[in-house]
Chimera marker file (.cmm) of the C-alpha trace (Angstrom):
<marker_set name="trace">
<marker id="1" x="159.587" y="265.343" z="40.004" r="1" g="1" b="0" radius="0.5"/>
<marker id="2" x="160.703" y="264.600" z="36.256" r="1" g="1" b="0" radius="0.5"/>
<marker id="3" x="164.675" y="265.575" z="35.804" r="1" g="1" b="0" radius="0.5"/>
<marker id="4" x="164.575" y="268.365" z="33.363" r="1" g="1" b="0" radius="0.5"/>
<marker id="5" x="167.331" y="268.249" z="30.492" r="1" g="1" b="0" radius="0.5"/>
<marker id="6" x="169.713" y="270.358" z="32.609" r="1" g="1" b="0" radius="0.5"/>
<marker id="7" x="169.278" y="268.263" z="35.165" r="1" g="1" b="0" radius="0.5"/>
<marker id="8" x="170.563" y="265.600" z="33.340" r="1" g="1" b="0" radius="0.5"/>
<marker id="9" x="173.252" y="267.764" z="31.269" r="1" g="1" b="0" radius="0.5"/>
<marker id="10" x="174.350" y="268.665" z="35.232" r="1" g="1" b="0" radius="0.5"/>
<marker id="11" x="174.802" y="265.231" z="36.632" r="1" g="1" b="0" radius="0.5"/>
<marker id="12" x="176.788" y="263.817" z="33.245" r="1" g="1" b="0" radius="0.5"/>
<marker id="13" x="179.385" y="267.016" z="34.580" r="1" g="1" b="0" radius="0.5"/>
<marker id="14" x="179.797" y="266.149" z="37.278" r="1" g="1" b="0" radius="0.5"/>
<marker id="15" x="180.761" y="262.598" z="36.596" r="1" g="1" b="0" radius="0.5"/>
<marker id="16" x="177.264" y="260.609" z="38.298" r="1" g="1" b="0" radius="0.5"/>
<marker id="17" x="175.997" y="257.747" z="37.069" r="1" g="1" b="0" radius="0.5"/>
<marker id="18" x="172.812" y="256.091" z="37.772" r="1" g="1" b="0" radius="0.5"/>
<marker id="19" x="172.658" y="253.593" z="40.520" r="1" g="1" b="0" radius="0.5"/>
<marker id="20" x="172.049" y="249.974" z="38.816" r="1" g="1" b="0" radius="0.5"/>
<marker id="21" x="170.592" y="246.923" z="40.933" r="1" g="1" b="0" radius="0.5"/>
<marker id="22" x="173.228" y="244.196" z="41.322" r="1" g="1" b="0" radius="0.5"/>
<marker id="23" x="172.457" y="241.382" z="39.250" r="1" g="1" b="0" radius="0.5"/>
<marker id="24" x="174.421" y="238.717" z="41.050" r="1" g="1" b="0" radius="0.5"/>
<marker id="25" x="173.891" y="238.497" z="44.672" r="1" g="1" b="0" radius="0.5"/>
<marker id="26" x="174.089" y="235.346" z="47.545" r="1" g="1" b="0" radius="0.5"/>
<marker id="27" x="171.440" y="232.452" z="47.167" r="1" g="1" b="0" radius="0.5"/>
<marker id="28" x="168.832" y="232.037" z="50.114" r="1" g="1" b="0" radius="0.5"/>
<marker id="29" x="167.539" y="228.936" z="51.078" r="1" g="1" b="0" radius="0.5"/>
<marker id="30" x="164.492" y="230.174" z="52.931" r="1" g="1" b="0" radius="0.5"/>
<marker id="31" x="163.703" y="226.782" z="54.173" r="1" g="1" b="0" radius="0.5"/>
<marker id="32" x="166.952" y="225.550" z="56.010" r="1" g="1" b="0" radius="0.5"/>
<marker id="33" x="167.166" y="229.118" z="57.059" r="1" g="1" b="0" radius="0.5"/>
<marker id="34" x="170.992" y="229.417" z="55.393" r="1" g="1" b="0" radius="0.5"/>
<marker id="35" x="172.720" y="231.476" z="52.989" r="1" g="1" b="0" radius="0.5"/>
<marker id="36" x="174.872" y="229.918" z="50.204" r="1" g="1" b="0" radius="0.5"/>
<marker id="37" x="176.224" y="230.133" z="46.621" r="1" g="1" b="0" radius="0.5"/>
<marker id="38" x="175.014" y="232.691" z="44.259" r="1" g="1" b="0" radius="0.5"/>
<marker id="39" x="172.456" y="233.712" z="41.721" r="1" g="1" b="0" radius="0.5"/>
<marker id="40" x="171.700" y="236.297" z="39.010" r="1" g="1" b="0" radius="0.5"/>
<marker id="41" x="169.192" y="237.976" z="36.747" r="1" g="1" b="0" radius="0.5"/>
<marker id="42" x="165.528" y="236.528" z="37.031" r="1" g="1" b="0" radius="0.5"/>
<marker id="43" x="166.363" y="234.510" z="40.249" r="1" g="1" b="0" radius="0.5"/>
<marker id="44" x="167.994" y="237.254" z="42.194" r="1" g="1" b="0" radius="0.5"/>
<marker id="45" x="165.013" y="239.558" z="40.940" r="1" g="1" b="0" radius="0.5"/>
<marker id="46" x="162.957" y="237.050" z="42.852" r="1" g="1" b="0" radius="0.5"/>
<marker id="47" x="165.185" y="236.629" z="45.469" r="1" g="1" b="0" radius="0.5"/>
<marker id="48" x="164.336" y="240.542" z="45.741" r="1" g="1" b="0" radius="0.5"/>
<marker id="49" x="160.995" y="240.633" z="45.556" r="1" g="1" b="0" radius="0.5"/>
<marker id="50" x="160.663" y="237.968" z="48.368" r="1" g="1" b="0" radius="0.5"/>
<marker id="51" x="162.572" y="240.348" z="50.876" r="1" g="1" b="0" radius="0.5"/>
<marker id="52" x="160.619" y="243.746" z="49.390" r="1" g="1" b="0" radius="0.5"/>
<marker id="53" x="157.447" y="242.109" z="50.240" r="1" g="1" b="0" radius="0.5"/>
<marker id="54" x="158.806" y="240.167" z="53.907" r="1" g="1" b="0" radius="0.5"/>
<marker id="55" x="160.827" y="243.167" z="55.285" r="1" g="1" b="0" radius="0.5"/>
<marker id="56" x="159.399" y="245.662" z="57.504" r="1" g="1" b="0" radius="0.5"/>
<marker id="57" x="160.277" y="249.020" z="55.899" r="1" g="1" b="0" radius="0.5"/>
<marker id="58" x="162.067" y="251.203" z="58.108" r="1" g="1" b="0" radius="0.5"/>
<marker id="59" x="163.239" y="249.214" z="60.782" r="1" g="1" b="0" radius="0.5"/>
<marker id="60" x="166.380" y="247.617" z="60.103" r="1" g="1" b="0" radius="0.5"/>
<marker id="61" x="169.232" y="249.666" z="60.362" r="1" g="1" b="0" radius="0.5"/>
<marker id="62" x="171.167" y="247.684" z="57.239" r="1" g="1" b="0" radius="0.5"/>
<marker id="63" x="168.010" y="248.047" z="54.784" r="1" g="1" b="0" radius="0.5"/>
<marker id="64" x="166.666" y="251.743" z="55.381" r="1" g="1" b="0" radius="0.5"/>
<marker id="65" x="164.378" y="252.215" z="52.578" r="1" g="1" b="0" radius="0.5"/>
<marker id="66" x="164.034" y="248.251" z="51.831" r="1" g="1" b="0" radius="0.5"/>
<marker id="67" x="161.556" y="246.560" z="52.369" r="1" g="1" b="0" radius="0.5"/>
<marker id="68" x="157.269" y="247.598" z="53.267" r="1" g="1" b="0" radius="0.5"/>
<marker id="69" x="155.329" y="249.175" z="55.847" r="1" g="1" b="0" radius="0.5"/>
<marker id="70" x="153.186" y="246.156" z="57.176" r="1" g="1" b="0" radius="0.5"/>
<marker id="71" x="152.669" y="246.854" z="61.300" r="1" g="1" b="0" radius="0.5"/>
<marker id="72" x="150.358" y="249.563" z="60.726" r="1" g="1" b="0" radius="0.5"/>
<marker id="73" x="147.851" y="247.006" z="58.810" r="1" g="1" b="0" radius="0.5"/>
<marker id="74" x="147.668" y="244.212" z="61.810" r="1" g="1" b="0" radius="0.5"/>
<marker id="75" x="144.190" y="244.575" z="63.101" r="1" g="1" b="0" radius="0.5"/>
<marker id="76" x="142.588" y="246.340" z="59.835" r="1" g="1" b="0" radius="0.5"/>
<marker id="77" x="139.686" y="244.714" z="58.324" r="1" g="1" b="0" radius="0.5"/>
<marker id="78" x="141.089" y="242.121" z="55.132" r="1" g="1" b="0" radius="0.5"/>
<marker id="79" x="139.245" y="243.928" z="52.620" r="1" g="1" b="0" radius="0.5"/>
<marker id="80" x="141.308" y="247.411" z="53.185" r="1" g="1" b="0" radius="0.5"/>
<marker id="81" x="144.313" y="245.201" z="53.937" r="1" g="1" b="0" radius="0.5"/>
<marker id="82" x="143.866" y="243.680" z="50.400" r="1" g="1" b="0" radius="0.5"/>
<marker id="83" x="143.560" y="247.565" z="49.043" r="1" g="1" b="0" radius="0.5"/>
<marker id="84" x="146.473" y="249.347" z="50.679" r="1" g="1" b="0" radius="0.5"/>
<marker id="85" x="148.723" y="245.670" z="50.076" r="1" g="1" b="0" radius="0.5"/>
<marker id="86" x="148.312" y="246.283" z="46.331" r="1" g="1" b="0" radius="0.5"/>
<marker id="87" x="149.432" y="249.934" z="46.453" r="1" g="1" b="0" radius="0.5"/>
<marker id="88" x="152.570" y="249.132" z="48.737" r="1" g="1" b="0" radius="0.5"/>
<marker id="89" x="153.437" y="246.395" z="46.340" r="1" g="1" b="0" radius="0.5"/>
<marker id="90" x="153.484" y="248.318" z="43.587" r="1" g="1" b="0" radius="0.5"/>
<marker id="91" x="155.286" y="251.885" z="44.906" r="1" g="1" b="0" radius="0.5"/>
<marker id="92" x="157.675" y="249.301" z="46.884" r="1" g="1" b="0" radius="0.5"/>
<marker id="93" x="158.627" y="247.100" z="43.821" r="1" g="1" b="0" radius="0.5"/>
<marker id="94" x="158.995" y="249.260" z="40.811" r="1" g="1" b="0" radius="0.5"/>
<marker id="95" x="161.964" y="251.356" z="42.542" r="1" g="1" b="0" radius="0.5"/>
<marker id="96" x="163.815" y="248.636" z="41.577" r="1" g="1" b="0" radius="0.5"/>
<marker id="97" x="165.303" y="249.052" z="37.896" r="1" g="1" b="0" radius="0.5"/>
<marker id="98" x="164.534" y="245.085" z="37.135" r="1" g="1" b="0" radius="0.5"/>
<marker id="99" x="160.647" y="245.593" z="37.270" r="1" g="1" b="0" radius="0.5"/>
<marker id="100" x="158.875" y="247.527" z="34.309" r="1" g="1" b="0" radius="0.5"/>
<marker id="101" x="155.309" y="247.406" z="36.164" r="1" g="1" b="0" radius="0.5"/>
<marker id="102" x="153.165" y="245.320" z="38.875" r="1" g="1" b="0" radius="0.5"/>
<marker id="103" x="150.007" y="244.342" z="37.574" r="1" g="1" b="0" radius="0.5"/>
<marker id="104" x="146.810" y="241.462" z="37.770" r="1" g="1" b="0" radius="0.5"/>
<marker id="105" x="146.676" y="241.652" z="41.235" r="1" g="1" b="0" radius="0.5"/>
<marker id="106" x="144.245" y="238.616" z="42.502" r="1" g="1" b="0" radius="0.5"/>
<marker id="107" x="142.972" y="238.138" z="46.110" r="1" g="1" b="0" radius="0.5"/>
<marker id="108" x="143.854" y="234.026" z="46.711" r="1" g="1" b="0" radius="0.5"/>
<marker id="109" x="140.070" y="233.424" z="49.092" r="1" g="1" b="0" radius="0.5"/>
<marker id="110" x="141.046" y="229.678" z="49.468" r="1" g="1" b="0" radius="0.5"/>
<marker id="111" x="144.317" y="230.819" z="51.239" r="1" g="1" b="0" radius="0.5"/>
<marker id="112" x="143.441" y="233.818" z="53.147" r="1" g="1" b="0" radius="0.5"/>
<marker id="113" x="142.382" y="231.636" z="56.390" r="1" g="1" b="0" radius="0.5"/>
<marker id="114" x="141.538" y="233.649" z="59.016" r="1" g="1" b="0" radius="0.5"/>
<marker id="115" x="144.619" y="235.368" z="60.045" r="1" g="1" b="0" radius="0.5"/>
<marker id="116" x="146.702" y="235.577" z="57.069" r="1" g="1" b="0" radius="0.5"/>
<marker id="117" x="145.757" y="237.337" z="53.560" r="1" g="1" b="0" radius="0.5"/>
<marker id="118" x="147.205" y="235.651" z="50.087" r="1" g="1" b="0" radius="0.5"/>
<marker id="119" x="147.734" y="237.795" z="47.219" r="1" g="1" b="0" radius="0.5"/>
<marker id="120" x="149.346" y="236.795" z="43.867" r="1" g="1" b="0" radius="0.5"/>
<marker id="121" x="150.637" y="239.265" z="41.201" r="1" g="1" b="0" radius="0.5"/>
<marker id="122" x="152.516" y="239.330" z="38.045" r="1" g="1" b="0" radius="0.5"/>
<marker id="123" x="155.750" y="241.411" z="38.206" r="1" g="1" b="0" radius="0.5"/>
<marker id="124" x="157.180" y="242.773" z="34.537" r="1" g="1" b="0" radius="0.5"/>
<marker id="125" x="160.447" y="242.805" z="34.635" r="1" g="1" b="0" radius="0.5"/>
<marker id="126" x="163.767" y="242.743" z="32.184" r="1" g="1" b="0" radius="0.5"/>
<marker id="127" x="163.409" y="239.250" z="32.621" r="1" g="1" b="0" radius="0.5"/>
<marker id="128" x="160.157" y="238.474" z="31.709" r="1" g="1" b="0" radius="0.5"/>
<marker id="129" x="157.063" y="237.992" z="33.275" r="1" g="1" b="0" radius="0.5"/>
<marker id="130" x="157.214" y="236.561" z="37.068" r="1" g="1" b="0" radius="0.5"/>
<marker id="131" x="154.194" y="234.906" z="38.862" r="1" g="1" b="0" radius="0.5"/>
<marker id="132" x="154.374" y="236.020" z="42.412" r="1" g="1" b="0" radius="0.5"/>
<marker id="133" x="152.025" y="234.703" z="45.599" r="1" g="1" b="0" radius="0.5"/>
<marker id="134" x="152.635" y="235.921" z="48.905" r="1" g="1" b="0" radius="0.5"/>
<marker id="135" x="150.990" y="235.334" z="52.171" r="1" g="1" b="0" radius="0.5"/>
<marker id="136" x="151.108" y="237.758" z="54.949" r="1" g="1" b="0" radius="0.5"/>
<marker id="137" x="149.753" y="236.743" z="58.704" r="1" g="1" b="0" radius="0.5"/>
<marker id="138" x="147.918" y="239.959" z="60.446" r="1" g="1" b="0" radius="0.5"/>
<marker id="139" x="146.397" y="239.732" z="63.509" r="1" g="1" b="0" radius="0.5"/>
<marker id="140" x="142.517" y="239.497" z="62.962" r="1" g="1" b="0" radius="0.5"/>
<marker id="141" x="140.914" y="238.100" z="66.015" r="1" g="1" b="0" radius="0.5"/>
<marker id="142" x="140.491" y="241.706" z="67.506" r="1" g="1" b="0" radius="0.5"/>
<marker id="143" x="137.618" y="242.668" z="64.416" r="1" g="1" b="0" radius="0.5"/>
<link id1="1" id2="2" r="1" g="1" b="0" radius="0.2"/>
<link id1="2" id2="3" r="1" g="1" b="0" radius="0.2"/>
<link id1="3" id2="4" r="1" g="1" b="0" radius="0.2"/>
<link id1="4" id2="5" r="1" g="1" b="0" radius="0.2"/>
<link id1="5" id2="6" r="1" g="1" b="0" radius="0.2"/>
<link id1="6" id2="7" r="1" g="1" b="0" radius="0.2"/>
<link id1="7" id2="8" r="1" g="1" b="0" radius="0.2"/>
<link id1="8" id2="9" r="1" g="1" b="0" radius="0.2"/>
<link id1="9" id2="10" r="1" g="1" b="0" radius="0.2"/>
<link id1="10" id2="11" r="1" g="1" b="0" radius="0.2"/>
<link id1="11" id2="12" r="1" g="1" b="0" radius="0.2"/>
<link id1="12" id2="13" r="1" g="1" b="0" radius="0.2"/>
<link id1="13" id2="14" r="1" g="1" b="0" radius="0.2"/>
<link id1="14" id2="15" r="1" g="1" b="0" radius="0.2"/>
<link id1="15" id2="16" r="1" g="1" b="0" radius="0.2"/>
<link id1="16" id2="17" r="1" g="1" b="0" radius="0.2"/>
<link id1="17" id2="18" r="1" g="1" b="0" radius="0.2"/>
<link id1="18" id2="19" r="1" g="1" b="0" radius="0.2"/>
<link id1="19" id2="20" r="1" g="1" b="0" radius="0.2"/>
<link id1="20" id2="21" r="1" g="1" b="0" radius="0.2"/>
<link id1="21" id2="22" r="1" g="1" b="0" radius="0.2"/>
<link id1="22" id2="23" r="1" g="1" b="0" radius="0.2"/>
<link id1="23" id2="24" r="1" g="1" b="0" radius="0.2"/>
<link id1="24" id2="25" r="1" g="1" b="0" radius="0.2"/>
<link id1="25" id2="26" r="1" g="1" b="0" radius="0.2"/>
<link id1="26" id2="27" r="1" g="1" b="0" radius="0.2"/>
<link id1="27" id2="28" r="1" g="1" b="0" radius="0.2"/>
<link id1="28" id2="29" r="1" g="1" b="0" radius="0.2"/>
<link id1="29" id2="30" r="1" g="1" b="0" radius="0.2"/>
<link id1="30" id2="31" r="1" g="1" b="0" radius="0.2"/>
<link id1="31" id2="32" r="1" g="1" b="0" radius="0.2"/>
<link id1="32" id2="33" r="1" g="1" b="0" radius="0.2"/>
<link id1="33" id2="34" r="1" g="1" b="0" radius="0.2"/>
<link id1="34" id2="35" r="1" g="1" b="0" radius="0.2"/>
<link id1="35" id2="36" r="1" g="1" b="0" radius="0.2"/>
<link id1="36" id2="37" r="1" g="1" b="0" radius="0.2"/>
<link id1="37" id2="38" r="1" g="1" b="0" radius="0.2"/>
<link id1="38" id2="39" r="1" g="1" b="0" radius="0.2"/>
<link id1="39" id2="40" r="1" g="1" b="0" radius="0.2"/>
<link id1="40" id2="41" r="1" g="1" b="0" radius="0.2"/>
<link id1="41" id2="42" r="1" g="1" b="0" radius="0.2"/>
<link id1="42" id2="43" r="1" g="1" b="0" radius="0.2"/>
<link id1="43" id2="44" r="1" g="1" b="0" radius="0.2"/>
<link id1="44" id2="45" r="1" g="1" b="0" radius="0.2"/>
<link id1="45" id2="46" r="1" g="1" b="0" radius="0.2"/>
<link id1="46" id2="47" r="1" g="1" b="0" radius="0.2"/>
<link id1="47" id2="48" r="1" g="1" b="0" radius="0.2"/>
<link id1="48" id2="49" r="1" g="1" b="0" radius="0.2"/>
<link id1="49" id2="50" r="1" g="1" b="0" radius="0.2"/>
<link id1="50" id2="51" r="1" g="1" b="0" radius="0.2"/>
<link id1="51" id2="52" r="1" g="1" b="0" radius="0.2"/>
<link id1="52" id2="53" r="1" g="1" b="0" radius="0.2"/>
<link id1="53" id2="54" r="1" g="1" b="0" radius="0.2"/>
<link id1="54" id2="55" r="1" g="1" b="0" radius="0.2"/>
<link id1="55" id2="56" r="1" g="1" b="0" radius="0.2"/>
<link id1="56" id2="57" r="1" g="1" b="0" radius="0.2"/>
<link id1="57" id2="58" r="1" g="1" b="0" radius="0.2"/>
<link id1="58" id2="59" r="1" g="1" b="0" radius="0.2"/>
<link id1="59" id2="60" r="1" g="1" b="0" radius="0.2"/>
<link id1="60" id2="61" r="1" g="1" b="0" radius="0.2"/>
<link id1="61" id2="62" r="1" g="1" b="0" radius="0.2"/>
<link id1="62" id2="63" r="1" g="1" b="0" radius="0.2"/>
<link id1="63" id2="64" r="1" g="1" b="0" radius="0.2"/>
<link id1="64" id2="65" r="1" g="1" b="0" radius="0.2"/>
<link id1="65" id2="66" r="1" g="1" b="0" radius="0.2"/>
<link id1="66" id2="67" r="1" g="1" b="0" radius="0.2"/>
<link id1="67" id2="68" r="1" g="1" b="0" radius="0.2"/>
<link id1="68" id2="69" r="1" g="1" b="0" radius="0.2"/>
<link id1="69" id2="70" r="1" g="1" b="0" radius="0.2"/>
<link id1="70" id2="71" r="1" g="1" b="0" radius="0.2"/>
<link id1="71" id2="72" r="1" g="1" b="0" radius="0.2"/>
<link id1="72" id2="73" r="1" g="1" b="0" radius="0.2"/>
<link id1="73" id2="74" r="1" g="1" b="0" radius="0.2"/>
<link id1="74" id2="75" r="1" g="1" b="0" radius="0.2"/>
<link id1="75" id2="76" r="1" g="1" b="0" radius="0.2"/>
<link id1="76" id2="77" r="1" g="1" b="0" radius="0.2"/>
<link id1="77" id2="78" r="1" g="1" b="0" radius="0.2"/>
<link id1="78" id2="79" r="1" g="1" b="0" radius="0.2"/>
<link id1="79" id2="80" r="1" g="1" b="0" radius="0.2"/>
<link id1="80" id2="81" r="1" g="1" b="0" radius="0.2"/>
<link id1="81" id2="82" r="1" g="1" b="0" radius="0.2"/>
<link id1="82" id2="83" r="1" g="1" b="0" radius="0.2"/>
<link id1="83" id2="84" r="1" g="1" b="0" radius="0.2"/>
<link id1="84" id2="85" r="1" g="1" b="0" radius="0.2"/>
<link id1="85" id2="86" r="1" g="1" b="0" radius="0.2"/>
<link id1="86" id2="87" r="1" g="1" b="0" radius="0.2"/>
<link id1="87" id2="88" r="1" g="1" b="0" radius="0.2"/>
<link id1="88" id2="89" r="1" g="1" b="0" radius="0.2"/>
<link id1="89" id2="90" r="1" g="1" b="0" radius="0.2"/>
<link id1="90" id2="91" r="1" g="1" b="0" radius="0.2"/>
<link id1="91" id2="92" r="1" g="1" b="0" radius="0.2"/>
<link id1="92" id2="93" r="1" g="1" b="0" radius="0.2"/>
<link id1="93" id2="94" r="1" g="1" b="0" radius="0.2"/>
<link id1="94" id2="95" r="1" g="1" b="0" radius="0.2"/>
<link id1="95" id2="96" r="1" g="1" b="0" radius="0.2"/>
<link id1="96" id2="97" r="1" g="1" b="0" radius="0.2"/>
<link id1="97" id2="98" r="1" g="1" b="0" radius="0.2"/>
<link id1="98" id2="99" r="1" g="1" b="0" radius="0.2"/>
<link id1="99" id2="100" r="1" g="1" b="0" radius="0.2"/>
<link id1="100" id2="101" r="1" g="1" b="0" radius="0.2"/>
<link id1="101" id2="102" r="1" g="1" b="0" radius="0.2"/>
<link id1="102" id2="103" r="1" g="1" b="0" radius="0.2"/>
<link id1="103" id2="104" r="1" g="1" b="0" radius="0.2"/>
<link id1="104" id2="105" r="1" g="1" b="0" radius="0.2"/>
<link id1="105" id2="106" r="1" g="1" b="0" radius="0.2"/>
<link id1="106" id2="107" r="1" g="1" b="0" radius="0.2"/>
<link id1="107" id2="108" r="1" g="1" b="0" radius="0.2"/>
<link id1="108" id2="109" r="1" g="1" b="0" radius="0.2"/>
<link id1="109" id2="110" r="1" g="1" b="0" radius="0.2"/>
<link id1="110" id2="111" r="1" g="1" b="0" radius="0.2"/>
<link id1="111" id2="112" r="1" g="1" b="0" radius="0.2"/>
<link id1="112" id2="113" r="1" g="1" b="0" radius="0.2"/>
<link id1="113" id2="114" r="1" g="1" b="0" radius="0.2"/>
<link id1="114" id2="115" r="1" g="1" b="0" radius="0.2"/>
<link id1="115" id2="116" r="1" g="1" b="0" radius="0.2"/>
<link id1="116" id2="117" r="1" g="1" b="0" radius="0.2"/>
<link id1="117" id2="118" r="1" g="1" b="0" radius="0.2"/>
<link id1="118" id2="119" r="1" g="1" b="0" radius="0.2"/>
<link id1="119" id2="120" r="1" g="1" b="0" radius="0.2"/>
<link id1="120" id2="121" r="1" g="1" b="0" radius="0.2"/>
<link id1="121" id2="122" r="1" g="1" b="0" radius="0.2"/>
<link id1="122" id2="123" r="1" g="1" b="0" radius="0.2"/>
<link id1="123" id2="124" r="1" g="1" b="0" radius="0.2"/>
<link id1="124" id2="125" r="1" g="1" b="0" radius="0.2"/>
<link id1="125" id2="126" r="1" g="1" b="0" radius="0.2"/>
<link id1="126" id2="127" r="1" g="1" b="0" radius="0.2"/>
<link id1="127" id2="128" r="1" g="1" b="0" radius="0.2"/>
<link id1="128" id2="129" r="1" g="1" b="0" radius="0.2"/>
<link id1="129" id2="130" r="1" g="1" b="0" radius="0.2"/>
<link id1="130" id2="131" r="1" g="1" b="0" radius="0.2"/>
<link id1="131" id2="132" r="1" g="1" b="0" radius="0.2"/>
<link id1="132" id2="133" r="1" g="1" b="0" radius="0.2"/>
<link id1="133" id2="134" r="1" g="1" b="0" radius="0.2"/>
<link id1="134" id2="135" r="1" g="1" b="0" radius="0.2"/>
<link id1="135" id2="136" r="1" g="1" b="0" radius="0.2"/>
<link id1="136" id2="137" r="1" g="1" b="0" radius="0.2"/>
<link id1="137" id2="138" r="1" g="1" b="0" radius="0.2"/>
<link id1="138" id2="139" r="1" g="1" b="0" radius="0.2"/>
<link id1="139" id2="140" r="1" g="1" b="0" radius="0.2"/>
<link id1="140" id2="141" r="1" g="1" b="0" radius="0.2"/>
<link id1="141" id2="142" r="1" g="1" b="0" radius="0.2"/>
<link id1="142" id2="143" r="1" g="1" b="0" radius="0.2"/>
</marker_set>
């Protein structure tokens, strides 16, 4: 639904404002496993995007509408996978106010070995352009 122009009128009010994405947030270190320092802007959006696209939507009680559905896909042939991945990238990812649009979506064949399924992207953001690849691991051996 598109907010009318009383809609709007109605929330200024009563004093809301819209919700903004923090731009500063704590620096993971996804190798070592450990959480320290800070970043901002670009980094943090890819900081973001990371978790978005590594979370299970739904399921932890701390991040209830972070995150993507994935569990229903384990077992699913790669090629509707590789379908429904691109649409839950997209609907999951532009929520955020960072990210203008998702597009030039690319299956990666040479890294999609057997159980896992590599996709790259380009996110367009207030930052810029930023080159995403992801690989997800989905249980295949049952097809």
């Amino acid at each position: 639904m598109i907010p009318e122009q009383n809609d709007i009128n109605l929330a200024m009010q009563l004093g809301l404002e819209e919700k903004v994405s923090p731009a500063k947030t704590y620096r993971m270190h996804i190798n070592s496993e450990r959480i320290y320092g800070n970043i901002d802007g670009k980094e943090a959006l890819k900081q973001m995007i990371y978790k978005n696209l590594n979370t299970e939507y739904g399921v932890h009680l701390i991040y209830p509408t972070f995150g993507m559905p994935l569990q229903d896909l384990f077992g699913k042939p790669k090629n509707f996978v590789y379908v429904e991945l691109i649409r839950r990238i997209e609907e999951c990812l532009i929520k955020d106010d960072r990210v203008n649009s998702v597009i030039n979506f690319k299956y990666l064949k040479d890294k999609s070995l057997r159980d896992e399924l590599s996709i790259s992207f380009t996110v367009n953001s207030v930052y810029g352009e930023i080159e995403i690849e992801n690989t997800w691991k989905f249980d295949y051996d049952n097809i």
